[in-house]
Each structure stands twice: as C-alpha cells, then as structure tokens.
CHARMM internal coordinates of N, CA and C (Angstrom, degrees):
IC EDIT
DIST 1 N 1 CA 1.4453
DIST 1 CA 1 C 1.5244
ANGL 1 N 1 CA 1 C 108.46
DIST 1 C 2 N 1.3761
ANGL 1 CA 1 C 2 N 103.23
DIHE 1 N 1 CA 1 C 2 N 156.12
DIST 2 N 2 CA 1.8688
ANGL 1 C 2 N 2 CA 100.46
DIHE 1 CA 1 C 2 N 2 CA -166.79
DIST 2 CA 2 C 1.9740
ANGL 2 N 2 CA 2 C 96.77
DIHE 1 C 2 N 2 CA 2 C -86.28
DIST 2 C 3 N 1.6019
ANGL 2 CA 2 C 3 N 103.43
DIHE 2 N 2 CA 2 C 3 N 150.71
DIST 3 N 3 CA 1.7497
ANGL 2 C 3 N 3 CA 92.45
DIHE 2 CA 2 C 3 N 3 CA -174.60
DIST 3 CA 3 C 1.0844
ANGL 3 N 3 CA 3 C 88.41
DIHE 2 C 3 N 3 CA 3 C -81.79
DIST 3 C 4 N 1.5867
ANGL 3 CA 3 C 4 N 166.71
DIHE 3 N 3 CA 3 C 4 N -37.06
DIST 4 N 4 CA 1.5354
ANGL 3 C 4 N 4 CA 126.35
DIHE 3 CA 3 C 4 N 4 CA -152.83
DIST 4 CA 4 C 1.6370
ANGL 4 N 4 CA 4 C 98.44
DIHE 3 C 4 N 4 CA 4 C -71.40
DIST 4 C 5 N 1.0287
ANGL 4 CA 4 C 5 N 130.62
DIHE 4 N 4 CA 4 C 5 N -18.71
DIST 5 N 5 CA 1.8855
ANGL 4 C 5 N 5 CA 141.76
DIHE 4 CA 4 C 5 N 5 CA 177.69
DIST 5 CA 5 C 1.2355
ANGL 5 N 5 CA 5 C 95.21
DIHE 4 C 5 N 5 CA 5 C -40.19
DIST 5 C 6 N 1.7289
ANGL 5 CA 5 C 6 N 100.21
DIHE 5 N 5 CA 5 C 6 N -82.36
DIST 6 N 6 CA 1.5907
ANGL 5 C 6 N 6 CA 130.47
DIHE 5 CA 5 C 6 N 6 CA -172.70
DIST 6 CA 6 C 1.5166
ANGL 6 N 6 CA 6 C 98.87
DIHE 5 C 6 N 6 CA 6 C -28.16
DIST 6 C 7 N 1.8745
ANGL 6 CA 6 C 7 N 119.19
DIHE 6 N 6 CA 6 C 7 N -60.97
DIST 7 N 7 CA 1.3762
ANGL 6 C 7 N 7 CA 123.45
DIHE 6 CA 6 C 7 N 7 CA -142.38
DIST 7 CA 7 C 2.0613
ANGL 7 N 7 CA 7 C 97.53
DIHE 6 C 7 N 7 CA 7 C -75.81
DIST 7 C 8 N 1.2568
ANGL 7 CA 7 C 8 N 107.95
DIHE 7 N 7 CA 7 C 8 N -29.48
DIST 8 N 8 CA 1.2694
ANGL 7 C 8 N 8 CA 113.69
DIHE 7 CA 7 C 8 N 8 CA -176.67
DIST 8 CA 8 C 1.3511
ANGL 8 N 8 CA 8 C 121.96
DIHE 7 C 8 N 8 CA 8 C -70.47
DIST 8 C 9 N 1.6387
ANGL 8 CA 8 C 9 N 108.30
DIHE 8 N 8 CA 8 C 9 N -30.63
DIST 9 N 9 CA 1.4372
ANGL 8 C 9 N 9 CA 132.22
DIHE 8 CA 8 C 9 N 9 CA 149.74
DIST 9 CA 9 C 1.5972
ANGL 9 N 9 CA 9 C 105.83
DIHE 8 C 9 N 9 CA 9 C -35.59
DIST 9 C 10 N 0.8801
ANGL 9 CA 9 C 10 N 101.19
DIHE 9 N 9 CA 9 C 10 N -57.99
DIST 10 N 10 CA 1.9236
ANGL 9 C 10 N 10 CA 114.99
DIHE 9 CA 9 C 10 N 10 CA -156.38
DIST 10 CA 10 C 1.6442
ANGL 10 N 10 CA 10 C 78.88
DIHE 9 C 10 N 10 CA 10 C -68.58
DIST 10 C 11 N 1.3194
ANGL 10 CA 10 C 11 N 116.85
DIHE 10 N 10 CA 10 C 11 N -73.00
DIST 11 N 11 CA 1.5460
ANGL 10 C 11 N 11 CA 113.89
DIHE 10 CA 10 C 11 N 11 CA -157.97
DIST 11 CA 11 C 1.6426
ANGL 11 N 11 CA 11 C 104.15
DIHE 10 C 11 N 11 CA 11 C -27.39
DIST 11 C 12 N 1.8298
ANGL 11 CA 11 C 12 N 98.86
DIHE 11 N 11 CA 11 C 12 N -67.96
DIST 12 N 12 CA 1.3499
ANGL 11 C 12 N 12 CA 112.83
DIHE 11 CA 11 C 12 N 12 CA -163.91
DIST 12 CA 12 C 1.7002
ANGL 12 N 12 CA 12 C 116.74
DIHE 11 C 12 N 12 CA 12 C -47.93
DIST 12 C 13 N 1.5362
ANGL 12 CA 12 C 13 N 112.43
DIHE 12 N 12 CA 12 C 13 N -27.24
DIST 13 N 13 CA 1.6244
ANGL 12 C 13 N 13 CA 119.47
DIHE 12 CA 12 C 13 N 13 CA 175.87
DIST 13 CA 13 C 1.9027
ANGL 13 N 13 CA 13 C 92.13
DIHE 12 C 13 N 13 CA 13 C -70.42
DIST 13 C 14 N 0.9072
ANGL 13 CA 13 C 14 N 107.16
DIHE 13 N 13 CA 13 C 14 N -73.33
DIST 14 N 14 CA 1.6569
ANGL 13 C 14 N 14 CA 108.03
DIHE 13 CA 13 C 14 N 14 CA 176.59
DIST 14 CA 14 C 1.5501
ANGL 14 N 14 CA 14 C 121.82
DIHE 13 C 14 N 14 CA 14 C -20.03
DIST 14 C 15 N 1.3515
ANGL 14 CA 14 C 15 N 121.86
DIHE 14 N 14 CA 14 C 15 N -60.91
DIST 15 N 15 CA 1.4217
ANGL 14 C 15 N 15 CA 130.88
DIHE 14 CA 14 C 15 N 15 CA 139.20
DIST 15 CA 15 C 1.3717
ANGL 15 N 15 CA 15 C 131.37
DIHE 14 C 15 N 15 CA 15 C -19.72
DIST 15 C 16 N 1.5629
ANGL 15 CA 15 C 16 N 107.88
DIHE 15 N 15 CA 15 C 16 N -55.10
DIST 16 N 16 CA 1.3640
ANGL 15 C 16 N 16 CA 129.94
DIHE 15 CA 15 C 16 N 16 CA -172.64
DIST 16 CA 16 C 1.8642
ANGL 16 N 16 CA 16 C 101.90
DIHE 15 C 16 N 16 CA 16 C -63.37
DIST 16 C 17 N 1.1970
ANGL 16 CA 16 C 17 N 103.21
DIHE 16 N 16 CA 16 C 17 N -38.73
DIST 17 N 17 CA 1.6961
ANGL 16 C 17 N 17 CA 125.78
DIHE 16 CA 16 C 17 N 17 CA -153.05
DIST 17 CA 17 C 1.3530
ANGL 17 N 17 CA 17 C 97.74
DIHE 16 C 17 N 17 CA 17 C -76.94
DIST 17 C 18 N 1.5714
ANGL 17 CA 17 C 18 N 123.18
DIHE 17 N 17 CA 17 C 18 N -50.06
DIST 18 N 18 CA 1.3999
ANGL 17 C 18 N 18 CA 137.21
DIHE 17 CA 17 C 18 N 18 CA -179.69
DIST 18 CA 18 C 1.7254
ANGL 18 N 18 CA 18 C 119.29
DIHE 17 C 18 N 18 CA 18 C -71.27
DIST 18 C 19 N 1.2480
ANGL 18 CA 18 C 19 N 95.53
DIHE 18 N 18 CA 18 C 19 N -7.38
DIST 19 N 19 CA 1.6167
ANGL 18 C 19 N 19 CA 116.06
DIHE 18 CA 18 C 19 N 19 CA 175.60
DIST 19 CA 19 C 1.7480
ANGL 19 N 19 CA 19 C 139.01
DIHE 18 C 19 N 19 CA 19 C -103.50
DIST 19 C 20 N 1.4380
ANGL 19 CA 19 C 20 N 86.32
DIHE 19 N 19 CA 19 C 20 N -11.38
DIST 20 N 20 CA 1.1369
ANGL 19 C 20 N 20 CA 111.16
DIHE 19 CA 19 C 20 N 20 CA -171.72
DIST 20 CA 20 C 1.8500
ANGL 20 N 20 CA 20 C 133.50
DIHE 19 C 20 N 20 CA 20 C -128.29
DIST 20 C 21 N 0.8793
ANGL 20 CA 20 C 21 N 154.96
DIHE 20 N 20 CA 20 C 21 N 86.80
DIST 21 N 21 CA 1.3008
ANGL 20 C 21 N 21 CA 132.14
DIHE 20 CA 20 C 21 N 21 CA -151.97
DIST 21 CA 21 C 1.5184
ANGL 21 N 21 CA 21 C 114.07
DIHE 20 C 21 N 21 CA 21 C -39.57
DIST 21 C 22 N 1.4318
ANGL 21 CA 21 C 22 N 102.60
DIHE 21 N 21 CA 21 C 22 N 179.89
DIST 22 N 22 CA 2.0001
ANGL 21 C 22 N 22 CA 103.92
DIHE 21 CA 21 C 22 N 22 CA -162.19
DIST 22 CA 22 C 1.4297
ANGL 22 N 22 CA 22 C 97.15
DIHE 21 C 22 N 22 CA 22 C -79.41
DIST 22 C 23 N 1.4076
ANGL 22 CA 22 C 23 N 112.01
DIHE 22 N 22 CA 22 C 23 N -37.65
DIST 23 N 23 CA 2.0764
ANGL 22 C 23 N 23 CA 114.73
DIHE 22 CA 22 C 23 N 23 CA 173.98
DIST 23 CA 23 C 1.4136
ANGL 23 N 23 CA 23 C 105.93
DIHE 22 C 23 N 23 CA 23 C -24.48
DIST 23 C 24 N 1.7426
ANGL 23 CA 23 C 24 N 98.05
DIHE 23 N 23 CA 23 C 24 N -74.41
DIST 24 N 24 CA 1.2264
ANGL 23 C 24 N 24 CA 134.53
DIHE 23 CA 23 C 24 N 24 CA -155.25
DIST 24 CA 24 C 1.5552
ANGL 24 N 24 CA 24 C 96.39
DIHE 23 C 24 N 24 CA 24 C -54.20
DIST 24 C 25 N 1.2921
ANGL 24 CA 24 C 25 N 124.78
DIHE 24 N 24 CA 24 C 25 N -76.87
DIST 25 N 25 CA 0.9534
ANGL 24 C 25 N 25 CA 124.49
DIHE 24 CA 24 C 25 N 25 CA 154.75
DIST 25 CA 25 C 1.4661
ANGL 25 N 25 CA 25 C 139.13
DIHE 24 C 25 N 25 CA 25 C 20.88
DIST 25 C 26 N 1.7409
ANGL 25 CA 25 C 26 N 96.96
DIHE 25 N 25 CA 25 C 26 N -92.94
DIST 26 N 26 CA 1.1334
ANGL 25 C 26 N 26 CA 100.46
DIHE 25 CA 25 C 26 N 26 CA -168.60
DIST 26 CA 26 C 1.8486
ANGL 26 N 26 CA 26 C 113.98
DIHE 25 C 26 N 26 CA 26 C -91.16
DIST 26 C 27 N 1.2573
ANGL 26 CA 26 C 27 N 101.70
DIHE 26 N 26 CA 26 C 27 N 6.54
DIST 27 N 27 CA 1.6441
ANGL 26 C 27 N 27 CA 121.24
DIHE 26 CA 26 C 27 N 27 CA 178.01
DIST 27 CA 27 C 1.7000
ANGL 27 N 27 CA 27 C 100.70
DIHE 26 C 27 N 27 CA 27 C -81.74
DIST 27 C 28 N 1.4546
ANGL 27 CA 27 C 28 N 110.91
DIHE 27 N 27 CA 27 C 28 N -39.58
DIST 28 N 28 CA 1.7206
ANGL 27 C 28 N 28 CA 97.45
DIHE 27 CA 27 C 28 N 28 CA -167.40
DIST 28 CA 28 C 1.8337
ANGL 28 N 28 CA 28 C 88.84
DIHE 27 C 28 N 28 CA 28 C -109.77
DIST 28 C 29 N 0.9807
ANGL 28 CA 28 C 29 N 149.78
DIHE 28 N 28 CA 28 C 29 N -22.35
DIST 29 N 29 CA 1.6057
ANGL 28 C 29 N 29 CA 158.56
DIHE 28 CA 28 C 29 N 29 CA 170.74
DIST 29 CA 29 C 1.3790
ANGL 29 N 29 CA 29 C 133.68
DIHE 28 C 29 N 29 CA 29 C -104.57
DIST 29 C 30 N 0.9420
ANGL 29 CA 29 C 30 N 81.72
DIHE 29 N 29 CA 29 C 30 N -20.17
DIST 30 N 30 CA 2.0911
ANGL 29 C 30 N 30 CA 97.62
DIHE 29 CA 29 C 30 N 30 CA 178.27
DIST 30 CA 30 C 2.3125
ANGL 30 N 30 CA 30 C 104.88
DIHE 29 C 30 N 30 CA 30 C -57.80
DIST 30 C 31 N 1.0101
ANGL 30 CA 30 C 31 N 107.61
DIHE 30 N 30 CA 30 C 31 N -59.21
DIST 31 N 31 CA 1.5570
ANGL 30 C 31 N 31 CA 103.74
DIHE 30 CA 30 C 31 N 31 CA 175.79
DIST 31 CA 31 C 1.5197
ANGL 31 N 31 CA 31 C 113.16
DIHE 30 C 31 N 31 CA 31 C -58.24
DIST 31 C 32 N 1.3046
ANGL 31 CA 31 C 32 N 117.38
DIHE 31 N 31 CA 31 C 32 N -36.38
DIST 32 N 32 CA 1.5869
ANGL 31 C 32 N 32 CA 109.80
DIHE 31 CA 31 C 32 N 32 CA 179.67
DIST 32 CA 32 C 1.5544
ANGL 32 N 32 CA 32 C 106.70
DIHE 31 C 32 N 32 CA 32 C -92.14
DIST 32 C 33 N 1.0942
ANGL 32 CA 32 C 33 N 131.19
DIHE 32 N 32 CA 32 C 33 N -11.89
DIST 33 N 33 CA 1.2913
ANGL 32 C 33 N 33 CA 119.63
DIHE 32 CA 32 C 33 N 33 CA 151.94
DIST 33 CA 33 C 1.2278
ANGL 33 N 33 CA 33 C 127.83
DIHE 32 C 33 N 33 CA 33 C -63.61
DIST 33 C 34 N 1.7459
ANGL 33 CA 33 C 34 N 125.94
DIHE 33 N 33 CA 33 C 34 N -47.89
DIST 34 N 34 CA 0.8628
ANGL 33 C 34 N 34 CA 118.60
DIHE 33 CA 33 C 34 N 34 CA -164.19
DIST 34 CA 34 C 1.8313
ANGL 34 N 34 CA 34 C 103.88
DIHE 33 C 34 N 34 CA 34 C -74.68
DIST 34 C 35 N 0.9874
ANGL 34 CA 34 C 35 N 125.25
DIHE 34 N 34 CA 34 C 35 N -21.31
DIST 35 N 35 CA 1.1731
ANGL 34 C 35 N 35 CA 147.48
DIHE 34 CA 34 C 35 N 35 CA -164.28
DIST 35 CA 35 C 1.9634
ANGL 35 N 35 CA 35 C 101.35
DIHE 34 C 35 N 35 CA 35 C -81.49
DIST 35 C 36 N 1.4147
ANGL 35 CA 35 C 36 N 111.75
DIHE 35 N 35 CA 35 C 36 N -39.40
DIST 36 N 36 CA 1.0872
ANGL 35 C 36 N 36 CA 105.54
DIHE 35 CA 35 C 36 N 36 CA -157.30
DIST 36 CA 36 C 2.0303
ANGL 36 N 36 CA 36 C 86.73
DIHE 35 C 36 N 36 CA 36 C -93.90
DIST 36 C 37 N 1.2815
ANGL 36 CA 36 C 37 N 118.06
DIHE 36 N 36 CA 36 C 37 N -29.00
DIST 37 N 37 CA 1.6917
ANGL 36 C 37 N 37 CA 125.61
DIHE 36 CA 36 C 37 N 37 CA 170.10
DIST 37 CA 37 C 1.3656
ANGL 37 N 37 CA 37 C 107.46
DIHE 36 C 37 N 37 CA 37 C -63.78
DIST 37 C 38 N 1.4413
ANGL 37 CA 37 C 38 N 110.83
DIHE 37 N 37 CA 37 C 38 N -50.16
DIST 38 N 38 CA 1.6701
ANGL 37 C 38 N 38 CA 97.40
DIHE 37 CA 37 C 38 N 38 CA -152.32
DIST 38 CA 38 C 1.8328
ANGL 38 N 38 CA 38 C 115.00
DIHE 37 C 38 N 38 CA 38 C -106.58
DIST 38 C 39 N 1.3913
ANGL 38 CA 38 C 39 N 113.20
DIHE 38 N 38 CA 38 C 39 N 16.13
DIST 39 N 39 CA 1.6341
ANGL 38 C 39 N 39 CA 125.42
DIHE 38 CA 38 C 39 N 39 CA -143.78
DIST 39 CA 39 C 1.6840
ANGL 39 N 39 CA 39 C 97.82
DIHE 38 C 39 N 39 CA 39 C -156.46
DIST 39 C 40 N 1.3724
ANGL 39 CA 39 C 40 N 118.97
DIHE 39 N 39 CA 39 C 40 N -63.32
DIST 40 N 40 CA 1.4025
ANGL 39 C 40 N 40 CA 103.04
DIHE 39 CA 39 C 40 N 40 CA -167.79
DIST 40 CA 40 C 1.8743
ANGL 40 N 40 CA 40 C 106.51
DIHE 39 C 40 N 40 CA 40 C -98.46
DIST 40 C 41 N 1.0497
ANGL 40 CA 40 C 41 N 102.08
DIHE 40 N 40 CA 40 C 41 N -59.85
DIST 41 N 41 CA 1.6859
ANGL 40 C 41 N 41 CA 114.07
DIHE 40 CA 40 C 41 N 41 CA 176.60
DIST 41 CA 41 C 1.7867
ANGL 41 N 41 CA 41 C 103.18
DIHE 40 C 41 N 41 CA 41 C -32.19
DIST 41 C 42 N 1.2037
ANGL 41 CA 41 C 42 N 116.46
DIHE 41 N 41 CA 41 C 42 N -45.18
DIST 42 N 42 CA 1.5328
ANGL 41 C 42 N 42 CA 110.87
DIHE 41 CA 41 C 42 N 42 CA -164.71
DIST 42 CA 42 C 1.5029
ANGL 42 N 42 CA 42 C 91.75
DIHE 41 C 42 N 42 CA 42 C -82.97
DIST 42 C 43 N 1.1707
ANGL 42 CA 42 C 43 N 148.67
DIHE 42 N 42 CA 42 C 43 N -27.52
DIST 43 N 43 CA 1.6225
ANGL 42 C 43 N 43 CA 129.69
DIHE 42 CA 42 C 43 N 43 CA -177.78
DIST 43 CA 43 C 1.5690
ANGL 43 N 43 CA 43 C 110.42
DIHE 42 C 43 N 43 CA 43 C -53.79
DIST 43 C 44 N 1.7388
ANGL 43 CA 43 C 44 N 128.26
DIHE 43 N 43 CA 43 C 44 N -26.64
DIST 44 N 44 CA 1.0307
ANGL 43 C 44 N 44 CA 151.80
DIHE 43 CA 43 C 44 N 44 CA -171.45
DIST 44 CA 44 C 1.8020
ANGL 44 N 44 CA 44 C 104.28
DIHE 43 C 44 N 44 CA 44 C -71.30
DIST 44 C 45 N 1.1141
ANGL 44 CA 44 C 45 N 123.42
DIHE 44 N 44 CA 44 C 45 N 115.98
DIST 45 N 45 CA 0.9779
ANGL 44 C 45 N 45 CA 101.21
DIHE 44 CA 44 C 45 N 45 CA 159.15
DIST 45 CA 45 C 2.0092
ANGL 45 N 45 CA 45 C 137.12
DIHE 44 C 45 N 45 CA 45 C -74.72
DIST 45 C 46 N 1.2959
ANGL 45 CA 45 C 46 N 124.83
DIHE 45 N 45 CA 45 C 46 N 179.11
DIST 46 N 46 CA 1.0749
ANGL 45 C 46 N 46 CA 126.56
DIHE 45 CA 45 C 46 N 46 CA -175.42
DIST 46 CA 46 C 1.2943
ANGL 46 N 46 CA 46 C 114.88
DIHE 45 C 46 N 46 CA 46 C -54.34
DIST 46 C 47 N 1.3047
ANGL 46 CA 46 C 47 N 114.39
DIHE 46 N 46 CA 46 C 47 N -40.64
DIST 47 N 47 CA 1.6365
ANGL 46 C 47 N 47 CA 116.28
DIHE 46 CA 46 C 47 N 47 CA -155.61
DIST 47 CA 47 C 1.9636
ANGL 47 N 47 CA 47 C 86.66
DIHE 46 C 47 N 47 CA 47 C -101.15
DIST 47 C 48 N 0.9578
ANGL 47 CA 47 C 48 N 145.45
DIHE 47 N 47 CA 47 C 48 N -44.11
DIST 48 N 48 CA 1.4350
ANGL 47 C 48 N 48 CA 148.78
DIHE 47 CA 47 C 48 N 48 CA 147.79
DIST 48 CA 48 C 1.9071
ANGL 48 N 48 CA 48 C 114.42
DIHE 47 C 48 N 48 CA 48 C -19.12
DIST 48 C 49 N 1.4936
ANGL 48 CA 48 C 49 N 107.88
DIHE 48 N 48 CA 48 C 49 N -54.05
DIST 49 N 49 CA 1.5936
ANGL 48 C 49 N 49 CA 118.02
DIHE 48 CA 48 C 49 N 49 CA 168.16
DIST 49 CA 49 C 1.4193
ANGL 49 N 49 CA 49 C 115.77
DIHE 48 C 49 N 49 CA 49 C -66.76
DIST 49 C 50 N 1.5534
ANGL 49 CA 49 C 50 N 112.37
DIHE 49 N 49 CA 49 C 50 N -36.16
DIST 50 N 50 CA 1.2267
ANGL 49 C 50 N 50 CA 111.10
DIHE 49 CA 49 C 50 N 50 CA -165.55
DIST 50 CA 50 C 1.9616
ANGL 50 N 50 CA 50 C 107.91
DIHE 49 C 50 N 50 CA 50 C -86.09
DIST 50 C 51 N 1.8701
ANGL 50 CA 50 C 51 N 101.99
DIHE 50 N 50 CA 50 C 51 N -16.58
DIST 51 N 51 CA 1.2209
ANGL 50 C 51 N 51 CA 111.13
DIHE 50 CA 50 C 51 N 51 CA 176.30
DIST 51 CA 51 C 1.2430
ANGL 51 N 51 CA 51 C 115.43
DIHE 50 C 51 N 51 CA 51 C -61.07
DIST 51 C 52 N 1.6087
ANGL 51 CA 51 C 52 N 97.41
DIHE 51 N 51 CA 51 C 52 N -47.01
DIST 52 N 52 CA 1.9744
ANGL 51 C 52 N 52 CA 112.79
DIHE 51 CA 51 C 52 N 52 CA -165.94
DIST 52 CA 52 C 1.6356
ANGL 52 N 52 CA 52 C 104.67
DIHE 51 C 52 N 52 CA 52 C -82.97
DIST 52 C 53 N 1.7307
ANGL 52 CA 52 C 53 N 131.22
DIHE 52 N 52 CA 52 C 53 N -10.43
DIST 53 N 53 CA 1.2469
ANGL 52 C 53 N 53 CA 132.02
DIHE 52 CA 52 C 53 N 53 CA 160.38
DIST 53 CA 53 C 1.7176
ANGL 53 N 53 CA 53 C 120.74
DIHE 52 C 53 N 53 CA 53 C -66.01
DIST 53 C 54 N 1.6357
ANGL 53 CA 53 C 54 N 96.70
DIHE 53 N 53 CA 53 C 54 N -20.66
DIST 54 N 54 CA 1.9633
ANGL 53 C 54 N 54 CA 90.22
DIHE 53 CA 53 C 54 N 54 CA 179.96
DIST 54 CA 54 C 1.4217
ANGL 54 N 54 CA 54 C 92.88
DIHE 53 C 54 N 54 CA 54 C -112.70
DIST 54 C 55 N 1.1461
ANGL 54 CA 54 C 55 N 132.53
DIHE 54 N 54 CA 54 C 55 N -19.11
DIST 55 N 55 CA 1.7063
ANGL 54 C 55 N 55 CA 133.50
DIHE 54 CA 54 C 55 N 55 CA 154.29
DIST 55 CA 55 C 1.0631
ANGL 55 N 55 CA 55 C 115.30
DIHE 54 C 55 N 55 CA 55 C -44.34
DIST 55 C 56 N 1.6397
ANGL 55 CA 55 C 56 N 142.83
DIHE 55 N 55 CA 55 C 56 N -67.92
DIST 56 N 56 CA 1.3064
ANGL 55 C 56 N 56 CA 145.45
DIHE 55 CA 55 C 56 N 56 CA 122.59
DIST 56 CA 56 C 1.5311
ANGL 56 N 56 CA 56 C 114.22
DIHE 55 C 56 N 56 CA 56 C 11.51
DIST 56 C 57 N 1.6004
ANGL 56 CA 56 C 57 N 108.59
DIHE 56 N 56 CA 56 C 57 N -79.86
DIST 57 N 57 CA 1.8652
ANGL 56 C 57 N 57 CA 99.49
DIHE 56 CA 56 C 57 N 57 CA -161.67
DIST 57 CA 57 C 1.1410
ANGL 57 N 57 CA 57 C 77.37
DIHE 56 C 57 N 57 CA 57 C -90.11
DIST 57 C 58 N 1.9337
ANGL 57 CA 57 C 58 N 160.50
DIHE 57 N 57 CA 57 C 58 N 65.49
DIST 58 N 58 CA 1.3562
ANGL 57 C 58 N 58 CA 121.72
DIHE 57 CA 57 C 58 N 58 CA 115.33
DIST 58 CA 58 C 1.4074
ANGL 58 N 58 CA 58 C 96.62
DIHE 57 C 58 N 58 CA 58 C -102.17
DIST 58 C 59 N 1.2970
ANGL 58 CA 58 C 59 N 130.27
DIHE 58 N 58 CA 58 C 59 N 11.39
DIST 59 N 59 CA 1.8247
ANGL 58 C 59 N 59 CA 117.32
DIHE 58 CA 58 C 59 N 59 CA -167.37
DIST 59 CA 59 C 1.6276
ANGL 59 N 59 CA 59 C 80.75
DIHE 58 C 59 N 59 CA 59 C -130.17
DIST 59 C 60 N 0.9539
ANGL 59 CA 59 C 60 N 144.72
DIHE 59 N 59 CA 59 C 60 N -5.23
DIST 60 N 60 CA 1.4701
ANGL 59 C 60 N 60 CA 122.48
DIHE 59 CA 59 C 60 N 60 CA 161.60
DIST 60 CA 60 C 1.3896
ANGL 60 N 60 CA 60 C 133.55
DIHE 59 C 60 N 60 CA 60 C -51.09
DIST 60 C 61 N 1.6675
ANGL 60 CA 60 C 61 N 101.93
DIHE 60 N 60 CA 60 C 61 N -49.87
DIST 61 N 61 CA 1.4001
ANGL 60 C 61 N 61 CA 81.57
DIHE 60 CA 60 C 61 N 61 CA 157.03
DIST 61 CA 61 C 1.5116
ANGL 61 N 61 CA 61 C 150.87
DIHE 60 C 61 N 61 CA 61 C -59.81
DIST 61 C 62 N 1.5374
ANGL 61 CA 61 C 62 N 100.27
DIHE 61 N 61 CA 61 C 62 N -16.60
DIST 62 N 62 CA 1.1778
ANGL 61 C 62 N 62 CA 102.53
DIHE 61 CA 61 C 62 N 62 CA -178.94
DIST 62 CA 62 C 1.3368
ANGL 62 N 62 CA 62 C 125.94
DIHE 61 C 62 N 62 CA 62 C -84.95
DIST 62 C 63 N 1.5612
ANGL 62 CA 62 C 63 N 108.34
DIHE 62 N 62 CA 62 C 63 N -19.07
DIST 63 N 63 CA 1.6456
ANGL 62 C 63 N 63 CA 125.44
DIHE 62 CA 62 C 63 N 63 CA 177.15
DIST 63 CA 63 C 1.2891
ANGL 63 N 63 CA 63 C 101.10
DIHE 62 C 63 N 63 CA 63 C -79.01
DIST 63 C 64 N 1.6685
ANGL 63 CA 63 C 64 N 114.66
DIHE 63 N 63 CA 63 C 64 N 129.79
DIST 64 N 64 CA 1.1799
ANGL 63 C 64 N 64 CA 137.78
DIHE 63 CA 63 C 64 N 64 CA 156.34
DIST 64 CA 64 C 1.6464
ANGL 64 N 64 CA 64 C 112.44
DIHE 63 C 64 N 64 CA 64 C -62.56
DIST 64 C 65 N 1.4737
ANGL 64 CA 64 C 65 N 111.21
DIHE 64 N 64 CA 64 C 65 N 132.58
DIST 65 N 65 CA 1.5394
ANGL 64 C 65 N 65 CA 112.30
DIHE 64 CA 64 C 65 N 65 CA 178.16
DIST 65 CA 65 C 1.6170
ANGL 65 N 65 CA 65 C 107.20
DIHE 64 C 65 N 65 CA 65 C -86.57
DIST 65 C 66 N 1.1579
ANGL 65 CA 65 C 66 N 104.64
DIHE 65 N 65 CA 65 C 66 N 145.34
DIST 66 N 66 CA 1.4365
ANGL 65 C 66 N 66 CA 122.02
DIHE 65 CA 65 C 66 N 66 CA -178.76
DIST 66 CA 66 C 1.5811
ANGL 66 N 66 CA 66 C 96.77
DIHE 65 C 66 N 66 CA 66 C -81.82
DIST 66 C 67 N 1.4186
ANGL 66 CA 66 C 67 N 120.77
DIHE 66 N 66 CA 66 C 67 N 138.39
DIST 67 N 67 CA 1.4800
ANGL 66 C 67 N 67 CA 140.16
DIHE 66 CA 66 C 67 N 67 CA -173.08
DIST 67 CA 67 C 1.6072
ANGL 67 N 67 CA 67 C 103.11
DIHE 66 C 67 N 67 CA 67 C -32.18
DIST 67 C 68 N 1.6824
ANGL 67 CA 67 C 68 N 115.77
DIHE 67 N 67 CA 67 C 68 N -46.87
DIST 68 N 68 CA 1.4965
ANGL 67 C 68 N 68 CA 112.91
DIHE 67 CA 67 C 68 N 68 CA -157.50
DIST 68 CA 68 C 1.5820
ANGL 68 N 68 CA 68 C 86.97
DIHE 67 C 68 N 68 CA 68 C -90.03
DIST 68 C 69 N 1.3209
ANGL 68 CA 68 C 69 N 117.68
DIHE 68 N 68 CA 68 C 69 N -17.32
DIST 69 N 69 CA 1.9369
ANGL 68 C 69 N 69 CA 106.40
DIHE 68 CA 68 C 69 N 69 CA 174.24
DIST 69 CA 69 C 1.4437
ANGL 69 N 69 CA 69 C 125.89
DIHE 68 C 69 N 69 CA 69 C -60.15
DIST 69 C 70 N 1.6027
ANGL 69 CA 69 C 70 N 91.81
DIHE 69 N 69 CA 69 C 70 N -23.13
DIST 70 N 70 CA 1.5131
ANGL 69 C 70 N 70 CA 93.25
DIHE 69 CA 69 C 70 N 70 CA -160.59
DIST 70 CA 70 C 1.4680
ANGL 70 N 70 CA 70 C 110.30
DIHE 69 C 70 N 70 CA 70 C -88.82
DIST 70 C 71 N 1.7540
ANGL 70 CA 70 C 71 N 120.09
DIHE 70 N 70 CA 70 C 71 N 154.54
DIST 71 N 71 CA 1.5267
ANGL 70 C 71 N 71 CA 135.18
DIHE 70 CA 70 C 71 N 71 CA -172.91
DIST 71 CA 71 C 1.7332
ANGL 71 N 71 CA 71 C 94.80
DIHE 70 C 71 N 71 CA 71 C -49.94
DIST 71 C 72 N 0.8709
ANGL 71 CA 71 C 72 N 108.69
DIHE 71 N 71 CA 71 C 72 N 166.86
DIST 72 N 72 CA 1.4033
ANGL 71 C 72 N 72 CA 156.52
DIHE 71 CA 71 C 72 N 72 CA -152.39
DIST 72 CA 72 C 1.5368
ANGL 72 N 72 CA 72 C 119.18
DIHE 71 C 72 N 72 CA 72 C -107.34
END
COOR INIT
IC SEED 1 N 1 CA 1 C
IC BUILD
C-alpha cells in the first residue's frame, strides 16, 4: 500500500478517536490501529515516513475527501 494512503488512514482513525468515546473507539478502530502503529508503519523506515508525510500535505489539497473523511 502507498504510505501517504497509510498516513491518511492514521489521520482519519485520529479523527475517528476525537469523535467518539474511547469504548466506542477502540471496539470499532482499536484492531486497525493497533495494527496500522505497531505492524505496518514500523516496516517503513523514518526518513521513508517522513517522505510520505510532506507527500501527503502537498497532494492533500488536491484529494477530494470521501463523505466519512470529511469534518464534522
């Protein structure tokens, strides 16, 4: 999977987290988080994450958010 994908993933759980109580949370997001922190993100190296984080915010603007992406 491409990392600015992955990193937008992360945002959108982050989002998800601030929206929801921690139950709620970690009952419908809790496995793909921990999964997406502790399992896929670390095969990446540092300077690779930190590539696909300014890769990410220069194509954000241009990516349209999908209905469940968008603020609240």
């Amino acid at each position: 999977m491409d990392r600015p994908v992955l990193l937008r993933l992360k945002e959108y759980f982050s989002r998800q987290a601030q929206q929801m109580t921690t139950g709620q949370f970690l009952r419908i997001f809790g496995p793909y988080t921990a999964r997406l922190d502790e399992d896929v993100l670390p095969r990446f190296g540092p300077a690779a994450i930190e590539a696909a984080t300014r890769q990410s915010a220069e194509s954000a603007a241009f990516l349209p958010l999908h209905l469940e992406e968008q603020p609240q």
